[in-house]
C-alpha positions as CSV (number, residue, x, y, z in Angstrom):
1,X,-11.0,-27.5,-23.4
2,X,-7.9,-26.2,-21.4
3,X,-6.5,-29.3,-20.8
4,X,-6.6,-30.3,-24.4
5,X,-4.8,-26.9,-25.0
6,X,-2.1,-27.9,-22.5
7,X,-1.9,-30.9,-23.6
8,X,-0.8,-29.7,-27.6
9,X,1.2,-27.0,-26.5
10,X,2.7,-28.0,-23.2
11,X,3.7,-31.3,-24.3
12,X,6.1,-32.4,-27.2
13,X,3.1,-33.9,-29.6
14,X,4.3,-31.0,-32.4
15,X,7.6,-31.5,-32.1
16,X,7.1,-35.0,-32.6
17,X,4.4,-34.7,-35.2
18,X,7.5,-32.0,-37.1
19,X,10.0,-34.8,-36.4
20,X,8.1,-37.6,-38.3
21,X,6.9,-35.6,-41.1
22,X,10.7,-34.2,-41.9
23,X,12.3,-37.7,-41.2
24,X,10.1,-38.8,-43.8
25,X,10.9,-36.4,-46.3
26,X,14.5,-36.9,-45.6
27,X,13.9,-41.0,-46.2
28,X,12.8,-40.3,-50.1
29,X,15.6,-38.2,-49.8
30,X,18.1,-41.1,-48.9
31,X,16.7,-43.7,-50.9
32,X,16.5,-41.8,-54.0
33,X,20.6,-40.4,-53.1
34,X,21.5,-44.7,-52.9
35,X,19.3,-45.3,-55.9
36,X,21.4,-42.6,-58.0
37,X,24.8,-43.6,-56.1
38,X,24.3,-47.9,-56.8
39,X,23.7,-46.7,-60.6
40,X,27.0,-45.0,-60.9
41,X,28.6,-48.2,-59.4
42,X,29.9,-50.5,-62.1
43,X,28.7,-53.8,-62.4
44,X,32.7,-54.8,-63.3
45,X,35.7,-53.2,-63.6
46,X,35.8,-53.2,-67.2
47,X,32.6,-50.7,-66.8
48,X,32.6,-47.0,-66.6
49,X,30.5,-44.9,-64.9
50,X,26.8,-44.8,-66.2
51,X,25.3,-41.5,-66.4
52,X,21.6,-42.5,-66.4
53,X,19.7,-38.9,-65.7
54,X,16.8,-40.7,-64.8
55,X,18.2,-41.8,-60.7
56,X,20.2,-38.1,-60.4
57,X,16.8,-36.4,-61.2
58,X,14.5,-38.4,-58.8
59,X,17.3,-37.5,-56.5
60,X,17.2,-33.5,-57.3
61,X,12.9,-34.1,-56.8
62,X,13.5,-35.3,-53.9
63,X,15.4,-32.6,-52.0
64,X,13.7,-29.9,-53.7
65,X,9.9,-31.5,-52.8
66,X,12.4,-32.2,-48.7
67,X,13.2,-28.2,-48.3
68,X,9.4,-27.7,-49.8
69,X,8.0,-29.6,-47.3
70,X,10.6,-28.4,-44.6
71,X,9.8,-24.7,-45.5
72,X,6.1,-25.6,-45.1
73,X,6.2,-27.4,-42.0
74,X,8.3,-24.6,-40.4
75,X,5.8,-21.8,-41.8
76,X,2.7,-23.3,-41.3
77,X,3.5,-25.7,-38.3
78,X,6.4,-24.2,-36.1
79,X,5.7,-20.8,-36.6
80,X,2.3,-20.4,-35.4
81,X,2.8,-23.2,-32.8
82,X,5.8,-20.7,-31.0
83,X,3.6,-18.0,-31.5
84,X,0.9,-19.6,-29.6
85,X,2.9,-21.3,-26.9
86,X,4.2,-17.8,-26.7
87,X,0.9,-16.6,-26.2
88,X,-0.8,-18.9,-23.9
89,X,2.6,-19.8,-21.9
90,X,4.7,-16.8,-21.4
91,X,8.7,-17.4,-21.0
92,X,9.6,-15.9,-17.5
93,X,10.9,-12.5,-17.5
94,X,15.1,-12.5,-16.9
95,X,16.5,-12.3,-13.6
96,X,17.0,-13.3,-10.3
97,X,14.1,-15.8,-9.5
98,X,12.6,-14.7,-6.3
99,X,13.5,-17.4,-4.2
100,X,17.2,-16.7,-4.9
101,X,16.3,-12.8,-4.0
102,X,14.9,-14.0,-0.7
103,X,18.0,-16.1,0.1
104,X,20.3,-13.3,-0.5
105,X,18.1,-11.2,1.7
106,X,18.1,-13.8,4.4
107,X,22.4,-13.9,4.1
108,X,22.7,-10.4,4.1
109,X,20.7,-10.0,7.5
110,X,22.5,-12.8,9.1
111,X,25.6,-11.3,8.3
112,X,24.6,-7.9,9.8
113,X,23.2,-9.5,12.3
114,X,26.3,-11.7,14.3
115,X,28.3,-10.1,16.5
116,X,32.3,-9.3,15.3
């Protein structure tokens, strides 16, 4: 059961599940936008603009039900995930790694060390 554990928070499979589901929403919101945008266009030049409030308010349902499902997805999805990660796989503490200690250690003694 650890591995699988590792495996979803470790790895990049919610980040990619969060990229799919929001490029998804983003697609209705696109289409619907060129939808709305082609029916302003005028067929001819002798042709004003058409105001049909049909294609302008698929496009408004669309971003509202995009920053719906955006604010969802970051609640539900990408909030607990960070906590979790968080949790199970702790960020290191800030400083000098040790290694980088030891090296300075190892300078400062060879420099005491040679003769002037």
């Amino acid at each position: 059961m650890s591995g699988f554990k590792n495996f979803l928070l470790r790895g990049s499979l919610v980040d990619l599940a969060v990229a799919v589901i929001i490029g998804t929403a983003f697609g209705a919101v696109v289409t619907t936008f060129t939808a709305w945008l082609t029916e302003q266009m005028p067929a001819s030049a002798s042709e004003y603009f058409s105001n049909d409030p049909n294609t302008f308010g698929a496009f408004l349902n669309a971003v509202i039900a995009f920053v719906i499902m955006a604010a969802v997805v970051y609640f539900f999805v990408v909030l607990p995930y960070t906590r979790a990660k968080e949790r199970f796989f702790p960020s290191p503490a800030p400083g000098t790694p040790e290694d980088v200690t030891l090296l300075k250690e190892i300078r400062d003694i060879l420099a005491t060390s040679r003769p002037a």
